[in-house]
N, CA, C and O atoms as a GROMACS GRO file, in nm:
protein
   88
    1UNK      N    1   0.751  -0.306   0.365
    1UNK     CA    2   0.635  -0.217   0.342
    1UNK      C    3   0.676  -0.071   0.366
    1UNK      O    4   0.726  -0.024   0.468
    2UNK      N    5   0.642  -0.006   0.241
    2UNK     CA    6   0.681   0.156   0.306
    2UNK      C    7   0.587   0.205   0.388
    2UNK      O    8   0.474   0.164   0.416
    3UNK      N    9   0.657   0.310   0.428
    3UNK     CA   10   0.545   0.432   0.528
    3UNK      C   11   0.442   0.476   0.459
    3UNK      O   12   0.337   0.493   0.522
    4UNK      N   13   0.447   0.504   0.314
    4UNK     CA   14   0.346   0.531   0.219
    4UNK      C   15   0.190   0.441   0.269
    4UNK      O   16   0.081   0.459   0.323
    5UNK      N   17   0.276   0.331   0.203
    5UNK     CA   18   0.160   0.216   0.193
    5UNK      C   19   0.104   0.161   0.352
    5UNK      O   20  -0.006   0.106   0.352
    6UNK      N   21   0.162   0.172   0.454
    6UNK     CA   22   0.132   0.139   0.559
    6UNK      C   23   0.027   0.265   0.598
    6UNK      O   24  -0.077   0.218   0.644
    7UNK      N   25   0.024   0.418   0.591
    7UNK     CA   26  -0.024   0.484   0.576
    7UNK      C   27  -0.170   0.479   0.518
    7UNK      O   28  -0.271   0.511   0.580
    8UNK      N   29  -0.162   0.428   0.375
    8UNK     CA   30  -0.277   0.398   0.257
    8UNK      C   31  -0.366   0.279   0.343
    8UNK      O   32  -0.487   0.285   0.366
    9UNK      N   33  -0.276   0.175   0.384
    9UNK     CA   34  -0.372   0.079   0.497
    9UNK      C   35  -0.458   0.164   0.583
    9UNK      O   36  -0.580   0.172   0.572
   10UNK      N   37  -0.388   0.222   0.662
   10UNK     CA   38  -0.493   0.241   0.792
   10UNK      C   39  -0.590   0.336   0.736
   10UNK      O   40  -0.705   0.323   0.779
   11UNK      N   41  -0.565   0.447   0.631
   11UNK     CA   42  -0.654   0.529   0.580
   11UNK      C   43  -0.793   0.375   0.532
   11UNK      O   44  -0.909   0.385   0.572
   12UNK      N   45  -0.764   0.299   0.480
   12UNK     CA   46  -0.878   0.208   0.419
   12UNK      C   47  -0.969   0.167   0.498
   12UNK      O   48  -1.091   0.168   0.484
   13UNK      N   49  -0.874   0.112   0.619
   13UNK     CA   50  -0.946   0.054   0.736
   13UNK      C   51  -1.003   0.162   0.754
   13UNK      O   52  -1.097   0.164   0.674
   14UNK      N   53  -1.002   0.231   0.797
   14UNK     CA   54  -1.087   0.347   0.855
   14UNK      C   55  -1.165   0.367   0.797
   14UNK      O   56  -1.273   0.377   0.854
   15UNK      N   57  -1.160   0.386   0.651
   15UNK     CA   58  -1.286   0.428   0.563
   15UNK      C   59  -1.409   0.301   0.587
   15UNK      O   60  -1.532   0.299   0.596
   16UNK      N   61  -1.324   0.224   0.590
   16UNK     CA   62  -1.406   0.039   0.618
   16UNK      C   63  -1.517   0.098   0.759
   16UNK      O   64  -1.636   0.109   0.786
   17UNK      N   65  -1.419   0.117   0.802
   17UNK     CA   66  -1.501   0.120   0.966
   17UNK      C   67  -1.582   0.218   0.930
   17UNK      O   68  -1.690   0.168   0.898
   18UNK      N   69  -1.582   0.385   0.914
   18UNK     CA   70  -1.697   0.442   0.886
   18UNK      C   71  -1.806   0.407   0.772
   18UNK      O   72  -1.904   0.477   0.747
   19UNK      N   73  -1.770   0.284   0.708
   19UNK     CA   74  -1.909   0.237   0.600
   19UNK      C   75  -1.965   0.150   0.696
   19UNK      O   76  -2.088   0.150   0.701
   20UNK      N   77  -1.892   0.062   0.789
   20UNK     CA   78  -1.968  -0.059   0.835
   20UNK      C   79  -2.061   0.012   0.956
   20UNK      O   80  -2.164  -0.051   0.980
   21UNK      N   81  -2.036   0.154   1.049
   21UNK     CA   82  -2.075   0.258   1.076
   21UNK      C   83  -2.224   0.304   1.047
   21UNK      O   84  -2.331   0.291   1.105
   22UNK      N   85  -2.200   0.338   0.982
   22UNK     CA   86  -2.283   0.464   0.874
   22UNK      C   87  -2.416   0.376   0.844
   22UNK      O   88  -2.505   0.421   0.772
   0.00000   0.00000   0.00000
């Protein structure tokens, strides 16, 4: 897995968490 895409993960999760959030 690159640094890119490992990167692109946690950005998602996060977005995840501020919808389940919000």
């Amino acid at each position: 897995m690159t640094a890119n895409a490992e990167k692109t993960r946690e950005f998602t999760g996060r977005h995840m968490l501020f919808t389940i959030l919000a």
